[in-house]
C-alpha positions as CSV (number, residue, x, y, z in Angstrom):
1,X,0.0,0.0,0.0
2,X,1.0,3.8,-0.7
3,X,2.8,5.6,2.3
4,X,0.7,6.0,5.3
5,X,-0.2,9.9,6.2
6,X,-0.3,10.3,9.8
7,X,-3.5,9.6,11.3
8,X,-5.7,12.4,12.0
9,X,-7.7,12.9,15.2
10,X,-10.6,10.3,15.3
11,X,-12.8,11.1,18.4
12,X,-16.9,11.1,17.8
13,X,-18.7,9.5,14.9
14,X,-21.4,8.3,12.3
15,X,-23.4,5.3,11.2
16,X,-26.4,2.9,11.0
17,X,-27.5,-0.8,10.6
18,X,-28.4,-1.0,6.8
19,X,-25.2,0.2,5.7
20,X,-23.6,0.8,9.3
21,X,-22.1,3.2,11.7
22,X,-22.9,7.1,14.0
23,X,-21.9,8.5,17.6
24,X,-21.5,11.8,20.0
25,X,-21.5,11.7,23.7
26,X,-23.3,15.1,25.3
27,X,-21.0,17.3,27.9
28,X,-24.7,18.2,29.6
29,X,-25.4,16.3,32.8
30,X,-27.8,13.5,32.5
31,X,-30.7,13.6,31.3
32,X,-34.2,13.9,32.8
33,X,-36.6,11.2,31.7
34,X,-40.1,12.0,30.1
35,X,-43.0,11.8,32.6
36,X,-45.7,8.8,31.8
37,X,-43.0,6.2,31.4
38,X,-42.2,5.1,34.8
39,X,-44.8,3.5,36.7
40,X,-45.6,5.8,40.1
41,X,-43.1,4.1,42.8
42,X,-40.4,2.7,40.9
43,X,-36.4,3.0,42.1
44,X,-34.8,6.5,40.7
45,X,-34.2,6.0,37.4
46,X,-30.4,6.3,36.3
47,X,-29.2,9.8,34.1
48,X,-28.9,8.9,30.7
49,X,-26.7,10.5,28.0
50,X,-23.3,11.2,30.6
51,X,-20.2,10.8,30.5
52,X,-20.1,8.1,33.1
53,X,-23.2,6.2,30.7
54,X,-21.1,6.3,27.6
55,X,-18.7,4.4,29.7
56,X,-20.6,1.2,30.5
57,X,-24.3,1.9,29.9
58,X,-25.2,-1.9,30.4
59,X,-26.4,-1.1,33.8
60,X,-29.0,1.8,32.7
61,X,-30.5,-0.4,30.1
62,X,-30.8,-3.4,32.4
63,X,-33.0,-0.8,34.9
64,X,-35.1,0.4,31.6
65,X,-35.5,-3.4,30.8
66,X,-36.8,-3.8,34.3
67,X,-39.1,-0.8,34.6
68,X,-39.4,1.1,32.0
69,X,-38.9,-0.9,28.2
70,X,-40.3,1.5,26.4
71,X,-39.3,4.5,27.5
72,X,-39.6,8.4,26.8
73,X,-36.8,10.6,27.0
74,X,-35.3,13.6,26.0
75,X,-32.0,13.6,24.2
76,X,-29.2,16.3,24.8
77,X,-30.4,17.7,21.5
78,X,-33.8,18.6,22.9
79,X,-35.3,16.0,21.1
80,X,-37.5,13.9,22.6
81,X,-37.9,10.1,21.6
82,X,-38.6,6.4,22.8
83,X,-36.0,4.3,23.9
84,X,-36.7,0.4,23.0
85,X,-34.8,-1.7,25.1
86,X,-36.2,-5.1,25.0
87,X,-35.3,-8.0,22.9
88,X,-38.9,-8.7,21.6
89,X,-39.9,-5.1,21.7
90,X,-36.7,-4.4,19.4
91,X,-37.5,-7.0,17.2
92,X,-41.1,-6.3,16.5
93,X,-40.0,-2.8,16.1
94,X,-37.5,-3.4,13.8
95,X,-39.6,-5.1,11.5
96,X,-42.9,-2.9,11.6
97,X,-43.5,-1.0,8.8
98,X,-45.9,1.6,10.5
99,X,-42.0,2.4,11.7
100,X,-40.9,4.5,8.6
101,X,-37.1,5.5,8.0
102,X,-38.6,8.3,6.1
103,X,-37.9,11.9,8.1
104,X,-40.3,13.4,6.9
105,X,-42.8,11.6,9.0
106,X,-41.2,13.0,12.2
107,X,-43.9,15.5,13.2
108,X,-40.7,17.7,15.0
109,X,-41.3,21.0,16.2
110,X,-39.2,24.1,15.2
111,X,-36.2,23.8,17.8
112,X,-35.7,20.0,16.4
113,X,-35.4,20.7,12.8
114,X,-32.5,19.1,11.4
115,X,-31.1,17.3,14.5
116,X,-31.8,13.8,13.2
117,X,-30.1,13.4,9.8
118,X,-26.5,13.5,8.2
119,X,-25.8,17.3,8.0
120,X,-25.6,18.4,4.6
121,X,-26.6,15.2,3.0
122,X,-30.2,17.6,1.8
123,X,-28.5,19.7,0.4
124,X,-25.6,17.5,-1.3
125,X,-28.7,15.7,-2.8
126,X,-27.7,12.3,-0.8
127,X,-31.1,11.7,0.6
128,X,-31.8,8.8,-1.3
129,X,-30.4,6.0,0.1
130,X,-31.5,3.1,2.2
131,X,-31.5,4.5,5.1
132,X,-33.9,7.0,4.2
133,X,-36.2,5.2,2.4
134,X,-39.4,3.0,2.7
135,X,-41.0,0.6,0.8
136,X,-41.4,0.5,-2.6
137,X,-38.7,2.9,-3.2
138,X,-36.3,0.9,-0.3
139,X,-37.3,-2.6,-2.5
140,X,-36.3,-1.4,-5.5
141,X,-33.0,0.3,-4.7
142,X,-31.9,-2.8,-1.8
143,X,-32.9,-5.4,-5.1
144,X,-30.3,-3.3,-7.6
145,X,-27.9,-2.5,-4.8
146,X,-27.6,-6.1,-4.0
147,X,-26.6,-7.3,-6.9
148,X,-24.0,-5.1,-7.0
149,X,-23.0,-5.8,-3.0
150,X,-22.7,-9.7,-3.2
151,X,-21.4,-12.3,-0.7
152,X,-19.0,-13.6,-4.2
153,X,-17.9,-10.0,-4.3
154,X,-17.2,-9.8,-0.3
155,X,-15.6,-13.4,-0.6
156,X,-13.5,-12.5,-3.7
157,X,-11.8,-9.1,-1.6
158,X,-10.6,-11.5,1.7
159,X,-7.2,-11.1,0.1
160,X,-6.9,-7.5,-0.1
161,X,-8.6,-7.4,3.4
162,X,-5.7,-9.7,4.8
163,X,-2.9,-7.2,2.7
164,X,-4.4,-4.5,4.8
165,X,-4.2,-6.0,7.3
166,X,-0.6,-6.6,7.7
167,X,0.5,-3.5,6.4
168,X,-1.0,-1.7,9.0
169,X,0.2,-3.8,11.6
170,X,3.6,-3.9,9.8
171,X,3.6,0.1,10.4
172,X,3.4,0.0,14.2
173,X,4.6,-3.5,14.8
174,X,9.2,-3.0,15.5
175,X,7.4,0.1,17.9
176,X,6.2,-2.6,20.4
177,X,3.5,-0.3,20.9
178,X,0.2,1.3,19.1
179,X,-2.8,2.9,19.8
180,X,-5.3,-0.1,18.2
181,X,-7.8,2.9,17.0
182,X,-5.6,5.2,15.2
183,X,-3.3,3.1,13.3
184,X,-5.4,0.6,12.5
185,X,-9.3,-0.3,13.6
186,X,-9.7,3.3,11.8
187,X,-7.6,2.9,8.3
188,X,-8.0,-0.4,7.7
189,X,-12.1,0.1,7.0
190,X,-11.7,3.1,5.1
191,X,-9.2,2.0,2.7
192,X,-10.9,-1.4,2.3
193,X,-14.3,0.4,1.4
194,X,-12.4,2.7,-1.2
195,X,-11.0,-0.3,-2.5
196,X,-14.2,-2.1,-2.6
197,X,-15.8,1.1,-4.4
198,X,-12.9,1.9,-6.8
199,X,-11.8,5.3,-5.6
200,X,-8.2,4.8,-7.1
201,X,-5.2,4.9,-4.6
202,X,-4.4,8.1,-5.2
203,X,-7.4,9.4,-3.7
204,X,-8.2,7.4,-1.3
205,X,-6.3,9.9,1.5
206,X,-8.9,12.7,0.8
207,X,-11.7,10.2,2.0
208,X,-9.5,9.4,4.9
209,X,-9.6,13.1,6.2
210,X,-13.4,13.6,4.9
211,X,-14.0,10.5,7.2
212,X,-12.0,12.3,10.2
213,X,-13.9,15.2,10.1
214,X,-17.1,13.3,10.7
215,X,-15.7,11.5,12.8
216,X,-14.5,14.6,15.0
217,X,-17.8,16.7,14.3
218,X,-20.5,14.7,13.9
219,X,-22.7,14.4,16.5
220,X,-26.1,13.3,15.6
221,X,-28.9,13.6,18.4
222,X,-26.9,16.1,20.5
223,X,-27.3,20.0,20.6
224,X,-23.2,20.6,21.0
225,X,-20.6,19.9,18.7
226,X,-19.7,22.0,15.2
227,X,-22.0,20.4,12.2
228,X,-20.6,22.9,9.5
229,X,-17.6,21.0,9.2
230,X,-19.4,17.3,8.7
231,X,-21.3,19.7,5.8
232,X,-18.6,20.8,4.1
233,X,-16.7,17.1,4.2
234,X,-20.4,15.7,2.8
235,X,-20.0,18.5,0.2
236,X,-16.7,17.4,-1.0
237,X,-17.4,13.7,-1.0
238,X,-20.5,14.3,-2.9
239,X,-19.0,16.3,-6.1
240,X,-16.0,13.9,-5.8
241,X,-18.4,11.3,-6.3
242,X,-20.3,12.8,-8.8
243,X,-17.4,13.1,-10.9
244,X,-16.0,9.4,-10.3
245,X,-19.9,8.0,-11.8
246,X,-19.1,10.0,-14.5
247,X,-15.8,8.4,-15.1
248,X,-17.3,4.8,-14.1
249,X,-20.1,5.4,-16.9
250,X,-17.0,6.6,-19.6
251,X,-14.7,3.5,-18.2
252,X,-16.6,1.1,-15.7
253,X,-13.7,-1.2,-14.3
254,X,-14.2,-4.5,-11.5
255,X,-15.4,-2.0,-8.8
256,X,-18.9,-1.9,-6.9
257,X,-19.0,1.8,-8.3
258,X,-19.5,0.1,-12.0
259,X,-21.4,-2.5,-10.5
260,X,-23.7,0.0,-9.3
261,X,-24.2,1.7,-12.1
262,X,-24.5,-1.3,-14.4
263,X,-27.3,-3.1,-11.9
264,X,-30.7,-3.1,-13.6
265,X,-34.0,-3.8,-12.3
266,X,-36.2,-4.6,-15.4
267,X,-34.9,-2.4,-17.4
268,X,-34.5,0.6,-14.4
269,X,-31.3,1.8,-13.5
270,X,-30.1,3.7,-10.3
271,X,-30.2,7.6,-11.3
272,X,-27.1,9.5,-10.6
273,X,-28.3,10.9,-7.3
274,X,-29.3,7.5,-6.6
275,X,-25.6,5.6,-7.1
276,X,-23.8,9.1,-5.8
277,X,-26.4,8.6,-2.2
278,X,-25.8,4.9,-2.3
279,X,-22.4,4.9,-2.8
280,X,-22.4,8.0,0.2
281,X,-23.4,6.2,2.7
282,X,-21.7,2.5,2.0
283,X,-18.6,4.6,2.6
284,X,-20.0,7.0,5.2
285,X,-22.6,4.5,7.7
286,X,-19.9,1.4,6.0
287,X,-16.9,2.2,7.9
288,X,-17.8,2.9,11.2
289,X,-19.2,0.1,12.4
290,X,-15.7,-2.2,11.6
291,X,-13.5,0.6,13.4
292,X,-15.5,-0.1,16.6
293,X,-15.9,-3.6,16.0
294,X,-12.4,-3.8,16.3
295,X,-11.9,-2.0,19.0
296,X,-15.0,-2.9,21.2
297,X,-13.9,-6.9,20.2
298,X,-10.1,-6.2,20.9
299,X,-10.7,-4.5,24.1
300,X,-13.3,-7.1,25.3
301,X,-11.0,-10.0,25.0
302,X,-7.9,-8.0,27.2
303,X,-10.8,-8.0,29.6
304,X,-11.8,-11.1,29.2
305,X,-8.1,-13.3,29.2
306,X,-9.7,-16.8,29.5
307,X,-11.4,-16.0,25.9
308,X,-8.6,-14.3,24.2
309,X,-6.8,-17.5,25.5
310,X,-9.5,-20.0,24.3
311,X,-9.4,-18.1,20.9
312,X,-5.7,-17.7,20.6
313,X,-5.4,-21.7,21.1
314,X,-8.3,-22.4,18.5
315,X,-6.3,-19.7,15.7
316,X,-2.6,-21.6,16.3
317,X,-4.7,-25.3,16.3
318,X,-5.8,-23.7,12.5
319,X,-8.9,-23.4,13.0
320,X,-11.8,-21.3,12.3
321,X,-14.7,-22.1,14.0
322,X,-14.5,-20.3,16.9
323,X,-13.4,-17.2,15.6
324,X,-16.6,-16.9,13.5
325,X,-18.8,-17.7,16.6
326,X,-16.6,-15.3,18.3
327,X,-17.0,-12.4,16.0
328,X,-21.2,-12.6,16.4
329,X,-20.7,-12.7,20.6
330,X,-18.2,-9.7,20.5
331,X,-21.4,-8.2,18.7
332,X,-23.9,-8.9,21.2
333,X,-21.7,-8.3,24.0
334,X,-20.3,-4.9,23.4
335,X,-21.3,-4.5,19.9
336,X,-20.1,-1.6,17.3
337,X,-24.0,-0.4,16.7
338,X,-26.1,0.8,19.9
339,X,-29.0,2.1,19.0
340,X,-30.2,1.3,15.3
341,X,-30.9,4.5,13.3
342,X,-33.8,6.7,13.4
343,X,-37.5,5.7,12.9
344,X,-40.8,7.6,13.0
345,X,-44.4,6.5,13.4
346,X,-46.7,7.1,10.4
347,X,-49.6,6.2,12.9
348,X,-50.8,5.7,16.3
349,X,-49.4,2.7,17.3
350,X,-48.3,0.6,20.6
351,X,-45.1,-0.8,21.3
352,X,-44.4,-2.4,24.5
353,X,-47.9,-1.4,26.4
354,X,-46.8,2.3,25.2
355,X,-49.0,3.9,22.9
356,X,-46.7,6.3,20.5
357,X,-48.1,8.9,18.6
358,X,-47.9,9.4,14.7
359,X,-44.5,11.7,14.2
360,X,-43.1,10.2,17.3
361,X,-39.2,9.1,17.1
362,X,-38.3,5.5,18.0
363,X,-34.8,4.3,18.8
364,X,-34.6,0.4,19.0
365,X,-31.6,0.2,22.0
366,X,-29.5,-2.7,20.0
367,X,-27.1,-2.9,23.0
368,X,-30.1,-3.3,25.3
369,X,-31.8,-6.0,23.5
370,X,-29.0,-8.0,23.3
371,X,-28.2,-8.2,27.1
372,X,-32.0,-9.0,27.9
373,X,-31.8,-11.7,30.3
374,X,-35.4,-13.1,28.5
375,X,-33.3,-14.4,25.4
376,X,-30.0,-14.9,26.4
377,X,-28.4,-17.1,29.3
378,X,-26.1,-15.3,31.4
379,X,-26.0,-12.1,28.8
380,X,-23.5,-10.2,30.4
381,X,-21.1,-12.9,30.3
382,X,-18.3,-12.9,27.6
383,X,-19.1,-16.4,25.4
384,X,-17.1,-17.1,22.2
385,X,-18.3,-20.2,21.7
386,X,-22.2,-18.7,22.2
387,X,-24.5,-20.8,19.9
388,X,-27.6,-19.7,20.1
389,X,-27.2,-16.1,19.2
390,X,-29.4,-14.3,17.1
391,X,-28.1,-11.0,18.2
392,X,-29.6,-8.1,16.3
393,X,-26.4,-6.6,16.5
394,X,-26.8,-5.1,12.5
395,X,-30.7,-4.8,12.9
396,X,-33.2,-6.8,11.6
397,X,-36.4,-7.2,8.9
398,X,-35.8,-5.0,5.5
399,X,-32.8,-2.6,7.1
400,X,-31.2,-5.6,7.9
401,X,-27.4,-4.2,7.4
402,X,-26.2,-4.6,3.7
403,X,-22.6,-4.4,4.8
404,X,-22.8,-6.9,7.8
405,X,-20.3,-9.8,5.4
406,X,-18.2,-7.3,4.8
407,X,-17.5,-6.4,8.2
408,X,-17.6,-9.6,9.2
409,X,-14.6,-10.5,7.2
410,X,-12.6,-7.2,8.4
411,X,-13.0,-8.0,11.6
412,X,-12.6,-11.6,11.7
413,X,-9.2,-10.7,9.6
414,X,-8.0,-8.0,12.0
415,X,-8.7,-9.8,15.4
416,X,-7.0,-13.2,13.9
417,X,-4.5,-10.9,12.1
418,X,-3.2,-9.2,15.8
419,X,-3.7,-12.2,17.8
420,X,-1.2,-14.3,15.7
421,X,1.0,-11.6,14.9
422,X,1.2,-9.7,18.5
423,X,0.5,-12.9,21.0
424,X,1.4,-11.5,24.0
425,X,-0.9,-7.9,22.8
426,X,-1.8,-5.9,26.4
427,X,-3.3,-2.9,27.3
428,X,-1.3,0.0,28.0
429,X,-3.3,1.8,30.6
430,X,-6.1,0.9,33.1
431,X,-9.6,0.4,31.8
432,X,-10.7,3.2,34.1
433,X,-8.3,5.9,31.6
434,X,-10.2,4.7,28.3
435,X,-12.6,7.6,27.0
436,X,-15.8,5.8,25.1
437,X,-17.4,7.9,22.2
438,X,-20.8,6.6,23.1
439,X,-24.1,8.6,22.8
440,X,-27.3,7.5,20.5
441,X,-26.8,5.3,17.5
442,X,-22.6,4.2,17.8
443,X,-20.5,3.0,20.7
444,X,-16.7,3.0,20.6
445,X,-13.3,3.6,22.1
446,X,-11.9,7.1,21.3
447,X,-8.5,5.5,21.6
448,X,-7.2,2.3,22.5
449,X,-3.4,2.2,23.9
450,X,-2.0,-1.0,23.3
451,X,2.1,-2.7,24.0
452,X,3.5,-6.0,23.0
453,X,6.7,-7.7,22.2
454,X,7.8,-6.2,18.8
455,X,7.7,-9.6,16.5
456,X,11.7,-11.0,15.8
């Protein structure tokens, strides 16, 4: 690979299920709950939304579980929205199409205008992508975009993942030292999704520093935080993508760009704005999601030594099973995605012995579902070898994430990648000095220090 620019800053972040990825963490002190949702006499229920949540928020959604599962709130952007948090309540919501991805059903009042979108994505003319969309528009484009996004396509780029891989590792490896996030959970995504897209080498730093500035500006749901910047990186993807369609349409090459703009439907292609949004937010929500993955999964197993071990032993015995089973528990346990992206009620409807009103917000709590006691044994319990795990992890129903093979295979690559090349991998500080970029829709590490033996 071309010579490695130094990493800029990656603190906060975007993302979804369909596609995946999206973060911020408030500096406002925790936030009140909604009256209506807590029945009279109930234990205090815990602040939401601090610092000291972002940091392990199991034990908040474990108390809305209990008491409150569906849950009103107001989020440090004024908004105010249901919190989902049970496994069968997620589920159900997930798949109910009274549920609409659409924002233009959120009946939002003057102050909340624009606080649940992609800044700039309106104006860039990036609307029009999956997760935006409903039914019949969302069938159509999922049906063309998945013939373009195939498991042969994800299956035929494992090499390039692996070269990745070990370049970035090569970079940090004689230091005997690294932070995991910087040099590596964050690059190796990126580059691997230009790759995937066809964004040609030369380019591919520009989306590298788009992506930082997202990642340092962007946070959706909160009132804080400087969107202008996310804008103006969304600006510049935008008309750099506009003009690679072009090219792809001129000169299509073995790319999912080409593929894109190649993938009929009957006769109908994907309009410009259509490939430009799709191929948006692969790249934008598509990243994301395998830089926490990463770091979530790496950090889990220095917590958890008696799995890293029983994984290490299964990787040097040459096998694979557990490291695929593995993969799926690291994304129930601490996964990359914790609340799946914004939904809004076309109608009256009730959810969890809570009626919510047409325009209302919901935000199905992935990260709370997948501890719920009802459907998993001993959920907050570390489990490679977990079997029965249907985690909804990258959603569920329709917006089922369209990326989740690909990320898969990154981090199944990296975590096999670092455990065989850095056995004796540590962490460099105490757990208690490790920031969290948590907030509404992504949870991940703002940094993850890391020392080893430098290999002979």
């Amino acid at each position: 690979m071309h010579d490695q620019p130094p990493t800029p800053d990656v603190p906060v972040a975007p993302g979804t299920p369909e596609a995946p990825g999206a973060a911020g963490i408030t500096e406002a002190p925790g936030i009140p709950n909604a009256p209506g949702t807590v029945a009279p006499g109930t234990p205090d229920a815990p602040e939401l939304f601090t610092w000291e949540f972002a940091t392990d928020p199991y034990p908040a959604y474990a108390w809305l579980r209990e008491h409150a599962p569906v849950h009103r709130t107001r989020l440090p952007s004024g908004v105010e929205a249901w919190l989902v948090t049970r496994y069968g309540d997620a589920k159900q919501a997930l798949a109910d199409q009274r549920l609409s991805k659409n924002p233009a059903h959120h009946d939002e009042p003057a102050h909340a205008k624009g606080k649940t979108g992609i800044p700039g994505e309106r104006k860039a003319e990036l609307m029009t992508h999956l997760l935006n969309i409903d039914p019949p528009d969302h069938t159509r484009l999922r049906r063309l975009v998945s013939k373009a996004f195939t498991p042969r396509t994800v299956a035929q780029f494992a090499p390039r993942v692996q070269e990745l891989t070990d370049q970035l590792i090569d970079a940090f490896a004689a230091k005997g030292e690294a932070d995991l996030i910087h040099e590596f959970a964050f690059p190796l995504p990126i580059y691997a999704i230009c790759d995937l897209l066809g964004v040609p080498r030369e380019d591919q730093d520009d989306f590298r520093d788009w992506a930082g500035m997202m990642l340092r500006h962007f946070k959706p749901g909160h009132g804080g935080g400087p969107r202008g910047g996310v804008a103006r990186s969304v600006k510049k993807m935008r008309n750099y993508l506009a003009e690679l369609i072009h090219k792809k349409r001129e000169n299509p090459g073995d790319d999912l760009i080409s593929r894109l703009i190649e993938a009929s439907d009957h006769g109908e292609h994907l309009t410009e704005n259509e490939a430009a949004a799709m191929a948006f937010i692969l790249l934008f929500a598509g990243f994301e999601t395998t830089v926490n993955l990463i770091g979530n999964g790496v950090y889990a197993l220095l917590c958890n030594p008696e799995q890293r071990e029983r994984l290490q032993a299964s990787l040097d015995a040459g096998e694979t099973g557990l490291l695929e089973t593995g993969i799926e528990e690291l994304l129930r346990y601490d996964g990359p995605v914790e609340m799946a992206t914004w939904r809004f009620a076309t109608e009256p409807l009730t959810l969890g012995g809570q009626d919510i009103a047409a325009g209302d917000p919901v935000l199905v709590v992935l990260a709370a579902a997948d501890r719920d006691p009802e459907r998993f044994t001993e959920p907050d319990t570390l489990d490679l070898g977990r079997r029965d795990n249907q985690h909804l992890g990258y959603g569920h129903g329709i917006h089922y994430c369209l990326g989740a093979p690909l990320a898969r295979l990154e981090g199944q690559t990296a975590l096999a990648t670092l455990l065989r090349r850095l056995p004796d991998l540590r962490l460099a500080v105490e757990p208690g000095d490790l920031r969290w970029r948590g907030g509404l829709i992504m949870r991940g590490l703002r940094t993850l220090p890391v020392e080893f033996t430098p290999p002979g």
